[in-house]
KEFITOR-382948 format. One line per 4 residues: number of its first residue (from 1); their letters; for each residue x, y, z of N, C-alpha, C, O. Coordinates in nm, 2 decimals, always signed. Layout:
NUM) A) X,Y,Z,X,Y,Z,X,Y,Z,X,Y,Z  ... .
REM end
This chain:
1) XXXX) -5.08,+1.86,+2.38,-5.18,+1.95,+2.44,-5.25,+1.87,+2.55,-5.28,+1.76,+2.53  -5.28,+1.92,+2.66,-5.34,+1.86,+2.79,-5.48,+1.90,+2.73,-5.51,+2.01,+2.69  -5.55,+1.77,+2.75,-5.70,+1.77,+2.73,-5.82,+1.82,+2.83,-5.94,+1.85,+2.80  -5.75,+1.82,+2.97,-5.85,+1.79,+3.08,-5.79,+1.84,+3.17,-5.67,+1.82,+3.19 .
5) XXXX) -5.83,+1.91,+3.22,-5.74,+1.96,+3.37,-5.81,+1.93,+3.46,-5.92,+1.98,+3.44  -5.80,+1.85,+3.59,-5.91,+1.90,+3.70,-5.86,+1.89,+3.83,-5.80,+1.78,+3.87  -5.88,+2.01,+3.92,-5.77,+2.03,+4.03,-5.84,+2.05,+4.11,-5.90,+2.15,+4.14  -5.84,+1.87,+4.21,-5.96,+1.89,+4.32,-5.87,+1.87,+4.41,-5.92,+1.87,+4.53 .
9) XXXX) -5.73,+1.83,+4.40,-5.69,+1.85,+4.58,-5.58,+1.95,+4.58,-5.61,+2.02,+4.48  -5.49,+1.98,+4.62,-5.37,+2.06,+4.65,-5.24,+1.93,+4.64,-5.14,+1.99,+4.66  -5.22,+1.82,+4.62,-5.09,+1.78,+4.58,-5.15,+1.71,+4.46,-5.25,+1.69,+4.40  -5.03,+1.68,+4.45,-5.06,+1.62,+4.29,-4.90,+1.49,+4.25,-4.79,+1.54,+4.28 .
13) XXXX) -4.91,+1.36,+4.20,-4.85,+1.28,+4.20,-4.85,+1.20,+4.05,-4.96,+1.15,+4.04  -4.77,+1.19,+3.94,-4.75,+1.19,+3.84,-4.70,+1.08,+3.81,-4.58,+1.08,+3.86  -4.72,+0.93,+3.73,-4.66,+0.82,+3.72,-4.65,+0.80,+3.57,-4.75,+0.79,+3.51  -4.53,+0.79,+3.51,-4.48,+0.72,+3.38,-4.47,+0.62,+3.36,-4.35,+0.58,+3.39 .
17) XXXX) -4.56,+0.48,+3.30,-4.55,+0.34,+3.31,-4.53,+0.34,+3.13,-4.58,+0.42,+3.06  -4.47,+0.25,+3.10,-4.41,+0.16,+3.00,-4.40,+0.04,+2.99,-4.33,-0.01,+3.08  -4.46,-0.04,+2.90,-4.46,-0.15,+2.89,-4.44,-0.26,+2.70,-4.52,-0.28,+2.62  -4.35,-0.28,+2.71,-4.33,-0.34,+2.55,-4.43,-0.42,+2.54,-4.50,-0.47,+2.62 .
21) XXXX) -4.41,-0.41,+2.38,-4.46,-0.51,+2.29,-4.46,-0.65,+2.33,-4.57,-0.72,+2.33  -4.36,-0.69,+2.36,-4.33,-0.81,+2.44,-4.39,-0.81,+2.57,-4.37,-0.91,+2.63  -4.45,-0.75,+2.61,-4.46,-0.74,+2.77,-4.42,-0.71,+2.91,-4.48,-0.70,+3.02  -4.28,-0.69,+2.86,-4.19,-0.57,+2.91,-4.17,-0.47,+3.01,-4.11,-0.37,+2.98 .
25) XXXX) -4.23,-0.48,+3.17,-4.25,-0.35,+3.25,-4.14,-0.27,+3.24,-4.04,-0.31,+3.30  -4.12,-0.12,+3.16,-4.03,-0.06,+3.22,-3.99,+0.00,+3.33,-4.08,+0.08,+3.35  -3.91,+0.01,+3.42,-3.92,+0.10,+3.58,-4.03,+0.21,+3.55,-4.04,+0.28,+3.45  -4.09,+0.22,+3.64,-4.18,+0.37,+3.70,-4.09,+0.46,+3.74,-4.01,+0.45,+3.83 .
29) XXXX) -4.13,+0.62,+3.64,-4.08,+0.76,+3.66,-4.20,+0.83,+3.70,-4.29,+0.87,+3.62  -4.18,+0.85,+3.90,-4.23,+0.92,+3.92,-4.24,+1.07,+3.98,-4.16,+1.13,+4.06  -4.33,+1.11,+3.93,-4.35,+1.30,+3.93,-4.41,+1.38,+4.05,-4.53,+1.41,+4.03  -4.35,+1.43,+4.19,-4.42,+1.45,+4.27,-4.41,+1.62,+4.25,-4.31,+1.68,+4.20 .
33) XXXX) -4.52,+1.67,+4.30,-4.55,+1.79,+4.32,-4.48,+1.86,+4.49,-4.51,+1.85,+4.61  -4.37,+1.94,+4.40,-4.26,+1.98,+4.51,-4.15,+2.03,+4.49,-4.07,+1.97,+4.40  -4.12,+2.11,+4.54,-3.96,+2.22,+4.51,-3.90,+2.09,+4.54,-3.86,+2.02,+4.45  -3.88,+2.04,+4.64,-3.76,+1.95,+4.67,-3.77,+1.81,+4.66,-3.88,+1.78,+4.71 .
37) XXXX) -3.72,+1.71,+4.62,-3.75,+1.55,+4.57,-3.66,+1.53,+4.73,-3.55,+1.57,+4.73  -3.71,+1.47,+4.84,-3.69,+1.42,+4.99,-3.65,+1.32,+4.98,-3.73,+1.25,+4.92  -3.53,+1.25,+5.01,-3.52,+1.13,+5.02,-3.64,+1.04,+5.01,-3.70,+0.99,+4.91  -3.65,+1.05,+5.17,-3.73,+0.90,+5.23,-3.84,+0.87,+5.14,-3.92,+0.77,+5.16 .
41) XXXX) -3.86,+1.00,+5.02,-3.99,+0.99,+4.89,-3.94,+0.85,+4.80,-4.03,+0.80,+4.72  -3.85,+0.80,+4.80,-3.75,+0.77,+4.72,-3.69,+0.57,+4.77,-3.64,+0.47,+4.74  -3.74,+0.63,+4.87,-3.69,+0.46,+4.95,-3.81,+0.35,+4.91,-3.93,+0.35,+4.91  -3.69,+0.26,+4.87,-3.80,+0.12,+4.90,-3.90,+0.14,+4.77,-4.02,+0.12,+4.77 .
45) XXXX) -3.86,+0.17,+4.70,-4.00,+0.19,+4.57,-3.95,+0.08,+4.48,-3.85,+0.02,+4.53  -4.00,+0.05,+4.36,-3.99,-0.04,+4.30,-3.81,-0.03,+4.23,-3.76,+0.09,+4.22  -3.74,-0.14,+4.19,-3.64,-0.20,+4.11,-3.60,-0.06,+3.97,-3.65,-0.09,+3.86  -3.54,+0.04,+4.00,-3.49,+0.06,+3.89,-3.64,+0.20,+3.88,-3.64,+0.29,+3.80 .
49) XXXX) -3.69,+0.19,+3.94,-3.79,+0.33,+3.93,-3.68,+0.53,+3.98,-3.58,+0.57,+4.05  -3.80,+0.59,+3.88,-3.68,+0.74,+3.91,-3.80,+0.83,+3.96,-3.92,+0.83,+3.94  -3.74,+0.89,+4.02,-3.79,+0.95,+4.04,-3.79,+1.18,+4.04,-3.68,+1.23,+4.02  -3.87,+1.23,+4.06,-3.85,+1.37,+3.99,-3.98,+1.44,+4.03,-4.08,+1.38,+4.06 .
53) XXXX) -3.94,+1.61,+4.03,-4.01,+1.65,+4.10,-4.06,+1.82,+4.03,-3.98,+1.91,+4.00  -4.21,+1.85,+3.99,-4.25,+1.97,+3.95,-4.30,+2.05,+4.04,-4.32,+2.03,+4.16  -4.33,+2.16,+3.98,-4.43,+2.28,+4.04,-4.55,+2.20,+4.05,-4.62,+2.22,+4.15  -4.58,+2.12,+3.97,-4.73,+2.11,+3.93,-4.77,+1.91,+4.01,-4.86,+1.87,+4.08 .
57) XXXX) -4.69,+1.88,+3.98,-4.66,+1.75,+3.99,-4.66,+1.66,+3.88,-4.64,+1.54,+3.88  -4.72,+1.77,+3.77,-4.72,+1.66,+3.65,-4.60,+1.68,+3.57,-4.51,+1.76,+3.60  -4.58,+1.58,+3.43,-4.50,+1.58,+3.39,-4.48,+1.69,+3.30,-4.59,+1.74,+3.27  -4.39,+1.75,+3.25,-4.33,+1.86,+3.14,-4.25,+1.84,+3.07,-4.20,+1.73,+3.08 .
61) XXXX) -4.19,+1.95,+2.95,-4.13,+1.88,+2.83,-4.00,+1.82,+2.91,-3.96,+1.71,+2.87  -3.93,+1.89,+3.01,-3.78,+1.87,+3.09,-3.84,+1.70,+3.12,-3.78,+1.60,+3.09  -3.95,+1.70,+3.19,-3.93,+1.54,+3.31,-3.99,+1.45,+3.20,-4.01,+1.34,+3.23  -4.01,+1.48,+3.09,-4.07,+1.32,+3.00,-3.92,+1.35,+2.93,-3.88,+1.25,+2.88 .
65) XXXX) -3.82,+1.46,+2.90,-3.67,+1.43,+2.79,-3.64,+1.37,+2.96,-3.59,+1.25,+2.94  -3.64,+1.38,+3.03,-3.54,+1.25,+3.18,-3.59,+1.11,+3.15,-3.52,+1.01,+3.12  -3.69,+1.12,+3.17,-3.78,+0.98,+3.16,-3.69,+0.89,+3.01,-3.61,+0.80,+3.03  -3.73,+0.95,+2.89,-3.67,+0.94,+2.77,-3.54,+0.91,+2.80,-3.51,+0.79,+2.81 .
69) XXXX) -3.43,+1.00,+2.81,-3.29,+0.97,+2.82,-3.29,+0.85,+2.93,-3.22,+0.75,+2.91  -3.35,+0.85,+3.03,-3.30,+0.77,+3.15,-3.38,+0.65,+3.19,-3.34,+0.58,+3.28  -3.49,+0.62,+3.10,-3.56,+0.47,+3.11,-3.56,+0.45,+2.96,-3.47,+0.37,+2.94  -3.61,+0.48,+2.87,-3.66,+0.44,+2.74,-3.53,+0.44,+2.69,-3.48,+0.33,+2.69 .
73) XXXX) -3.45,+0.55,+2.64,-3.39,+0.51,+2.54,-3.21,+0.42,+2.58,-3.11,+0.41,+2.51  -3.23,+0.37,+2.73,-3.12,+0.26,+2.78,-3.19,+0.15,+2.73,-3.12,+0.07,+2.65  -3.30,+0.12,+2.76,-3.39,-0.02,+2.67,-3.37,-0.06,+2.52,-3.32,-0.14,+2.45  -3.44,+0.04,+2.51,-3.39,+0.10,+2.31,-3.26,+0.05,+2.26,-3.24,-0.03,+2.17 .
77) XXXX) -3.16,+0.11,+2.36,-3.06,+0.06,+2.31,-2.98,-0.09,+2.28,-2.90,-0.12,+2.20  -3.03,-0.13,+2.36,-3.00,-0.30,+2.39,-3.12,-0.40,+2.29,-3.16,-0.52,+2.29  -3.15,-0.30,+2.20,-3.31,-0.38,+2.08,-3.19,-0.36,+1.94,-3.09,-0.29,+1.94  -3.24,-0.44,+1.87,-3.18,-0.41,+1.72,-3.29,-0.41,+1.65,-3.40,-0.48,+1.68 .
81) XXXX) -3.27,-0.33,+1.56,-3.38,-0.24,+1.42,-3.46,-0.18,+1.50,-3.45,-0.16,+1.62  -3.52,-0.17,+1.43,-3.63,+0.01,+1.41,-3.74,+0.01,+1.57,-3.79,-0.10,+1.59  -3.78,+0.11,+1.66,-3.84,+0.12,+1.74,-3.91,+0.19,+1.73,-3.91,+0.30,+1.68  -3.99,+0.15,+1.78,-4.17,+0.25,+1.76,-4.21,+0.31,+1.97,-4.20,+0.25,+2.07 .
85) XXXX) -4.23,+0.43,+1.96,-4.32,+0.46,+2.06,-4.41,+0.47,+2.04,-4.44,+0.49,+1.92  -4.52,+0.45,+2.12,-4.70,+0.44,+2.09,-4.70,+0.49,+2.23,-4.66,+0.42,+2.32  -4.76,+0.69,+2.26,-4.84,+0.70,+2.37,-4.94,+0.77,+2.35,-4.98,+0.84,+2.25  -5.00,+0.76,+2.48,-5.14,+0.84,+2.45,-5.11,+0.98,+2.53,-5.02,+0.99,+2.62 .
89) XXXX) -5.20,+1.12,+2.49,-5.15,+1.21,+2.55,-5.00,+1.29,+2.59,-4.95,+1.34,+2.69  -4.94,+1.26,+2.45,-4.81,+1.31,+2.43,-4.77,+1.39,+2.39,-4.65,+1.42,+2.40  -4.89,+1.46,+2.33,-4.88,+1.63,+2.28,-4.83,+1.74,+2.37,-4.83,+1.85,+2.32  -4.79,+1.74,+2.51,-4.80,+1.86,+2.58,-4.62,+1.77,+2.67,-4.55,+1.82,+2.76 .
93) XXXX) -4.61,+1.68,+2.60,-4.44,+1.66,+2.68,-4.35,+1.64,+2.52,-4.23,+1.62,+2.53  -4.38,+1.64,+2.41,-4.30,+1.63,+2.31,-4.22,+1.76,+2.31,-4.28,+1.86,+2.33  -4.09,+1.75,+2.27,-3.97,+1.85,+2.22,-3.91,+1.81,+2.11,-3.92,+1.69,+2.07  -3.82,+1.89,+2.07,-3.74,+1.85,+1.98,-3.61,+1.75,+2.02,-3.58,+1.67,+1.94 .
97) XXX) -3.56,+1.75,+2.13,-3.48,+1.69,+2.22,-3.53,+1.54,+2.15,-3.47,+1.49,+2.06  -3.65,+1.47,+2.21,-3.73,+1.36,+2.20,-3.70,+1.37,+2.02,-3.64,+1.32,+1.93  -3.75,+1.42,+2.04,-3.81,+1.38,+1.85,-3.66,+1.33,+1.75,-3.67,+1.30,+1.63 .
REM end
């Protein structure tokens, strides 16, 4: 559930950061507000960062299951035994997909 809404400009820019236990940066998934994701949005950003694009600019259940399939659970995969997620404010991007 989104806690807080507050809509003081007209665009809006959405960032997914990850970081292990270990220390771990995972690439940055980011979320711009816009029908179309533009190239040149896209150039030159950090090593392995994704990027994706809403109505709203924030994230939703579709762009955190992208995020999930396409940064977290490639990392995941390369760990042996049991993995824990810990986020804050996760109530309003969880699906069953994720879960």
């Amino acid at each position: 559930r989104v806690e807080r809404i507050m809509d003081v400009s007209k665009s809006s820019t959405s960032v997914m950061m990850a970081i292990t236990a270990a220390g771990h940066l995972l690439p940055p998934y980011v979320v711009y507000k816009a029908v179309h994701l533009y190239p040149t949005w896209i150039e030159d950003g950090p090593e392995g960062a994704m990027y994706n694009r809403t109505k709203s600019g924030w994230f939703d259940a579709m762009t955190f299951e992208d995020w999930f399939d396409k940064i977290l659970l490639p990392y995941f995969r390369n760990l042996l035994g049991k993995k824990v997620l810990i986020g804050y404010n996760l109530a309003s991007h969880i699906s069953l997909h994720v879960l």
